[in-house]
N, C-alpha and C positions, 0 to 999 in steps of 0.2 A: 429333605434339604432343599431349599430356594435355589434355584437357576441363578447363578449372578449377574447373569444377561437380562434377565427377565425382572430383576430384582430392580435395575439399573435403568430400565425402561420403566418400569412404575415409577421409578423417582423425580426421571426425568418430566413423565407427563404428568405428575402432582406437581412440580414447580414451574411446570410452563402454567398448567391451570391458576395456579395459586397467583404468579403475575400477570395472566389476565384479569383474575377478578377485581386486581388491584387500581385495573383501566388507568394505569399512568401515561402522560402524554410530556413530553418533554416542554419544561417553563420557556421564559422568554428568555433569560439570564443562557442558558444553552441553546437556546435557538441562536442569540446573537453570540453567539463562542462561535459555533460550528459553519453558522451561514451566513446569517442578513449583516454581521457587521466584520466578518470576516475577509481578508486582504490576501491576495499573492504580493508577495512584496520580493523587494528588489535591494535595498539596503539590510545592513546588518549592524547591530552593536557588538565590541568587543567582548564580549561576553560567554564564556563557554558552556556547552549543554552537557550533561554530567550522563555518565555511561548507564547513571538509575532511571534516568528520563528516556532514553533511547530503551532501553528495555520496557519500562513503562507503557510505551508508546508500540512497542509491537505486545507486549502481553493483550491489550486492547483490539489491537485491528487483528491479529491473527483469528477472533471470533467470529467477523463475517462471515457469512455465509459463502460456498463455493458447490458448483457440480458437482458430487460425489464426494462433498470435503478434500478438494484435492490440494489446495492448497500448494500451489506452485509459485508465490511470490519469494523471490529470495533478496536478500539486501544487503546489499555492502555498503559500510558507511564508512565516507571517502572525509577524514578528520587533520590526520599530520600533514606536512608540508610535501615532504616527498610524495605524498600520496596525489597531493594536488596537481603536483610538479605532471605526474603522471596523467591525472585527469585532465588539464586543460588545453592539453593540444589537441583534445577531442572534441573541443567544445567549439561553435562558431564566436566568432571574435564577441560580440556585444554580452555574450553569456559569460565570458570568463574573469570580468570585474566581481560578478554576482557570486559566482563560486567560490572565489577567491577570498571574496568576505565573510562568507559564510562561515559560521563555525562547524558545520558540519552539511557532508553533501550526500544524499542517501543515491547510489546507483539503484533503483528499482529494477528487477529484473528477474525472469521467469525461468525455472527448470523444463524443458522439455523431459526429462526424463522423470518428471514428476510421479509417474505411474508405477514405480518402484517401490515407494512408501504406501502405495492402496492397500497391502492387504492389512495395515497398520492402521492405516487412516479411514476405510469403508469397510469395517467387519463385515457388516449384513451381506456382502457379495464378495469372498474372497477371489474369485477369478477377476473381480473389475480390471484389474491388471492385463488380463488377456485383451482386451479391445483394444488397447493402445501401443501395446509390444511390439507388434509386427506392423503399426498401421504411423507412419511420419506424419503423416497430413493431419487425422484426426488429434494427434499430440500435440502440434503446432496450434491449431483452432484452439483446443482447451485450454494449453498453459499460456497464450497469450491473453483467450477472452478472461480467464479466471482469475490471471496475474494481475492482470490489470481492475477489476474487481478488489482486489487484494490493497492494489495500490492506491485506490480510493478509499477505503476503509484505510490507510496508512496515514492519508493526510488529514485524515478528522481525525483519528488519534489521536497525531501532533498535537492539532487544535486543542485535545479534548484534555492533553497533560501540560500545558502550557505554554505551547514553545508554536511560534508563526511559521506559517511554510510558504515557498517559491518554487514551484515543479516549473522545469524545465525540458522544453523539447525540442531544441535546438544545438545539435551533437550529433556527431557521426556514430553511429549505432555500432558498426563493423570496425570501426579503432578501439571503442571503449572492448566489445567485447574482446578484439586481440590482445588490448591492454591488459584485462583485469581476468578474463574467463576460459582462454587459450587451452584448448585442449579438454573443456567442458562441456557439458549440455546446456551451461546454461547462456541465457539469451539477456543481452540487456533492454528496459522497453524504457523509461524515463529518467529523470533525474529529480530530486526533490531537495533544495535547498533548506535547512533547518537551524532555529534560533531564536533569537529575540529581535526582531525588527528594530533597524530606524527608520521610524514613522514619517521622519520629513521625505522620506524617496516616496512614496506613493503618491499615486493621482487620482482624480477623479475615478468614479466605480464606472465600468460600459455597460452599455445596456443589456440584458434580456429581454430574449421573446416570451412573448406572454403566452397564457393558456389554450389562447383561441389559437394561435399561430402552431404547437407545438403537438395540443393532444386533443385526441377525438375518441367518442364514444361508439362502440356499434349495437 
């Protein structure tokens, strides 16, 4: 009888091989989705983003890649009025017209206690769990750098099922969490405003540095 582990790895590495052979590279049509024509924007239209779109959008980013699959991005989507009512005294003053129009505001925010779900999420080493149990520091390091990994893969999501995003990082970190997390592990690290832009609020794109400036070879 076949290993079902084993079975499950063959499979896996026939259809990683079978999409490389296929050497696809992403058109121009997603490249200008995700990047070269892509906006943080600041207005919003009336217009609500439907609770299939919000699933949508993590079914997708939840596949990024993380250390050990750990997957410590958690999300509260901040939509009813009450809700808002609650979010924006946490917000610095110029940020909370931007939320407020929003039809929907994503808390981004990381599990510390992420290492609960390893034996779940990293078969291949069921103890992974043990290095972060007794260790704060190394759990802090991981679900913040990974969360945040997570949370980039969140916002090309967005891009990638429709809907324009506004990340926000201007908010008190230590209100939101007593707001919304009180008595949690978890940590909040951004904000992401979510919707359909109005397009007349943007301005001009700011620069980037270029290749020569950023990266080098050894």
């Amino acid at each position: 009888m076949t290993d079902p582990v084993i079975a499950a790895d063959d499979a896996a590495r026939t259809a990683a091989k079978a999409l490389q052979d296929r050497a696809l590279t992403a058109d121009e049509a997603t490249l200008q989705l995700l990047f070269h024509q892509a906006r943080t924007h600041y207005g919003w239209q009336d217009r609500d983003v439907s609770d299939d779109s919000l699933r949508a959008l993590y079914e997708i980013a939840k596949m990024g890649p993380t250390s050990m699959n750990q997957q410590p991005m958690r999300v509260l989507f901040i939509r009813s009025e009450d809700a808002k009512d609650r979010l924006e005294p946490c917000l610095f003053e110029g940020n909370r017209p931007k939320m407020r129009t929003a039809p929907v505001t994503a808390i981004v925010a990381y599990d510390l206690n992420f290492w609960e779900e390893l034996p779940k999420l990293f078969p291949p080493n069921p103890e992974a769990s043990d290095i972060f149990r007794n260790n704060a520091t190394a759990a802090q390091v991981n679900a913040f750098r990974n969360g945040t990994l997570q949370g980039a893969y969140f916002m090309l999501a967005a891009r990638a099922v429709g809907l324009d995003v506004g990340a926000m990082s201007g908010f008190d970190n230590a209100k939101v969490d007593e707001e919304f997390f009180h008595g949690t592990s978890i940590k909040s690290n951004f904000l992401v405003n979510l919707g359909y832009a109005d397009t007349s609020k943007i301005f001009r794109r700011l620069p980037r540095l270029g290749y020569e400036s950023v990266c080098e070879t050894l």
